[in-house]
PLY file of the C-alpha trace (Angstrom):
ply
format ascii 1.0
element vertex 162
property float x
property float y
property float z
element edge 161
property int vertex1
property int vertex2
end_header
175.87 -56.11 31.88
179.08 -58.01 32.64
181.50 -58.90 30.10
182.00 -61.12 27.48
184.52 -64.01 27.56
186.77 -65.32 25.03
184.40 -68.53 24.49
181.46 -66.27 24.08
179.73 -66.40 27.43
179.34 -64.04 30.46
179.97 -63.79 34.12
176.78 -63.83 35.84
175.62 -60.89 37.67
172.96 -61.32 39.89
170.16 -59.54 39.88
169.23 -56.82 42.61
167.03 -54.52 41.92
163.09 -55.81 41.84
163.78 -57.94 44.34
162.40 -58.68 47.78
165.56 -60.96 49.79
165.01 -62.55 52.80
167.64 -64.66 54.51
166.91 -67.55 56.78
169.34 -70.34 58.60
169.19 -72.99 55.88
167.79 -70.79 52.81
166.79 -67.98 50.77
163.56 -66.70 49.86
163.35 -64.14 47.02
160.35 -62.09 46.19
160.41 -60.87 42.27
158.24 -58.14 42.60
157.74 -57.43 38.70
157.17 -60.90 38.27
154.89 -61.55 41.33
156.78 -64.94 42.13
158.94 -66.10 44.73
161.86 -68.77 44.93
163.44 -70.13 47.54
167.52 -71.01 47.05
168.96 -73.37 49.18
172.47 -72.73 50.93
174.69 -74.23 47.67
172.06 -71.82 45.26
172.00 -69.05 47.32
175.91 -69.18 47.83
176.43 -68.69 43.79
174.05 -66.20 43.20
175.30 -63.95 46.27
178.82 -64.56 44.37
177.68 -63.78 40.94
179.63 -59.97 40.89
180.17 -59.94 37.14
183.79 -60.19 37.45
184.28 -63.73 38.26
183.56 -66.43 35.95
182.59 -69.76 36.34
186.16 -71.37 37.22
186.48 -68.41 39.86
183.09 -69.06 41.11
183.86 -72.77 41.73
187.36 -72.18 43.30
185.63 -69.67 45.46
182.87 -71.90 46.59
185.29 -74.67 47.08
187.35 -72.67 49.48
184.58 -71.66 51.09
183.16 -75.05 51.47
186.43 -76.48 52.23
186.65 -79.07 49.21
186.48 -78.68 46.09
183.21 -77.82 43.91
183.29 -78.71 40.02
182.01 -75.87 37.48
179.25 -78.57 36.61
177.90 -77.51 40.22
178.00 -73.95 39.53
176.52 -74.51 35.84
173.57 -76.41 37.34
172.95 -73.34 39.78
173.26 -70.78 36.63
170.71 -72.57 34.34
168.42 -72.39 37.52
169.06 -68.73 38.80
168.70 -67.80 35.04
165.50 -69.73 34.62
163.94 -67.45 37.59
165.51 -64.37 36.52
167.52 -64.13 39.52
170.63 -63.34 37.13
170.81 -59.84 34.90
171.06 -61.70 31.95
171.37 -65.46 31.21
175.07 -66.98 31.21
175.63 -68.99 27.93
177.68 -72.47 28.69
180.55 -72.78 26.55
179.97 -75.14 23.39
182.74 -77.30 24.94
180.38 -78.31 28.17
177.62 -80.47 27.90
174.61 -79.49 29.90
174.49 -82.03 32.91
171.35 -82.37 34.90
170.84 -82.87 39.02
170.21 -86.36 38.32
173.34 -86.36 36.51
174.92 -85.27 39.36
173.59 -87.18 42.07
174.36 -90.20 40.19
177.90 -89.09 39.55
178.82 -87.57 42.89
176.69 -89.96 44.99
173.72 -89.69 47.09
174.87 -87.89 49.91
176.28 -84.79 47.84
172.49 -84.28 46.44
172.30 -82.13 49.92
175.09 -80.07 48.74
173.63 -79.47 45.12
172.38 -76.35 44.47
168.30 -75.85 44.41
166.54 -72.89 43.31
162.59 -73.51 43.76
159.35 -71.66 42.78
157.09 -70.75 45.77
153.82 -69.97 45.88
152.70 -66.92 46.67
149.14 -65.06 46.97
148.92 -61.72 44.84
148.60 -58.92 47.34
144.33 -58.60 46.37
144.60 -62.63 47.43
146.21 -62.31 50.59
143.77 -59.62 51.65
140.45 -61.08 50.47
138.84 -62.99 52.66
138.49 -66.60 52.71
135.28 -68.44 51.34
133.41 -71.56 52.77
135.35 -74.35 53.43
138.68 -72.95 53.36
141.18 -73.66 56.47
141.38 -70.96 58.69
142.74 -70.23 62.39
140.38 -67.27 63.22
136.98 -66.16 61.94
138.49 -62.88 60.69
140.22 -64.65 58.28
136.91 -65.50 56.90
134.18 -64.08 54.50
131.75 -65.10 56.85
133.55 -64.09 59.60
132.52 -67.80 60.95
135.78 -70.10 61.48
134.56 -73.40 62.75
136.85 -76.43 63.70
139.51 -74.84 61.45
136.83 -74.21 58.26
135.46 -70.99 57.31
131.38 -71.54 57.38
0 1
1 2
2 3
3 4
4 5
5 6
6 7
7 8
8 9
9 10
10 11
11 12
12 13
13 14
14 15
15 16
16 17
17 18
18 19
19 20
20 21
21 22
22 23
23 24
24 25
25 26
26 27
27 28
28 29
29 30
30 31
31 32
32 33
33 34
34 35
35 36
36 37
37 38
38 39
39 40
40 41
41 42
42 43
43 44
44 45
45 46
46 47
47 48
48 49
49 50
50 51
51 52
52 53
53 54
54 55
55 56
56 57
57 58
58 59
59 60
60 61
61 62
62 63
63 64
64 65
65 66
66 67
67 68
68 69
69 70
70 71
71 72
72 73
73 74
74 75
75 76
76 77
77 78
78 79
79 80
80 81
81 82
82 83
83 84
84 85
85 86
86 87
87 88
88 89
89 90
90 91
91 92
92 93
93 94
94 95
95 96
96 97
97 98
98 99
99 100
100 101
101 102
102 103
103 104
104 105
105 106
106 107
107 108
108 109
109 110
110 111
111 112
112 113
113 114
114 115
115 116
116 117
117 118
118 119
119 120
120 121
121 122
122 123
123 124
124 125
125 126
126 127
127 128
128 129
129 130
130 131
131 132
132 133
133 134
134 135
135 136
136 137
137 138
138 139
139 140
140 141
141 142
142 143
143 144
144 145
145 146
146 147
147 148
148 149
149 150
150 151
151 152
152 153
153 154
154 155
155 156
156 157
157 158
158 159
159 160
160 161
């Protein structure tokens, strides 16, 4: 659990264990394996969760992302990519914004910081992924395949299962 603050919330702890993580060049895909869902973080997400060590709150999150960025990065940033991390259960518990900070959407954001920071706003997306009996049943007719072992019929024809 991580600890409680004078205002009443938390520094976020991220969740580990349960978790399938697989890091790519421009993202992260995580695989919740009691929830059978995946997400995918982009680079601003993915760099607050991987920071979110219990001990740092939201003002040390933000002046450690800014350093690491190399300009600064407002605690609205790091809010937006707590409500999201929180909403996928990526964090051990959900962080509770103090009642002093309104809740500011990535609209919000965008509008306020400009179009070409919307790249640099954290993103934390819901994939979809097959159940493992779904990935290994076959496909029926009319489904896309690439190879006629993919299908129930074991007929793939012009990219269709027959």
């Amino acid at each position: 659990m991580s600890d409680e603050l004078k205002d009443g919330s938390r520094r976020p702890l991220a969740r580990g264990e349960g978790l399938v993580v697989r890091e790519l060049e421009e993202e992260v895909l995580v695989y919740d394996l009691e929830r059978h869902r995946a997400v995918c973080l982009n680079r601003a997400a993915a760099r607050v969760w991987r920071r979110c060590d219990g001990r740092t709150d939201v003002a040390g999150l933000a002046r450690a992302l800014g350093a690491e960025a190399g300009g600064p990065v407002g605690e609205e940033v790091v809010w937006l990519a707590l409500e999201q991390l929180a909403r996928d259960h990526l964090l051990c518990e959900a962080v509770r914004r103090p009642a002093s900070g309104a809740r500011v959407t990535r609209r919000e954001l965008i509008r306020r910081l400009g179009l070409a920071a919307a790249a640099s706003l954290p993103l934390v997306t819901s994939v979809v992924a097959p159940t493992p009996a779904q990935a290994a049943s076959p496909l029926g007719s009319g489904q896309p395949c690439t190879a006629s072992a993919q299908c129930a019929s074991g007929v793939c024809s012009n990219g269709f299962c027959l």
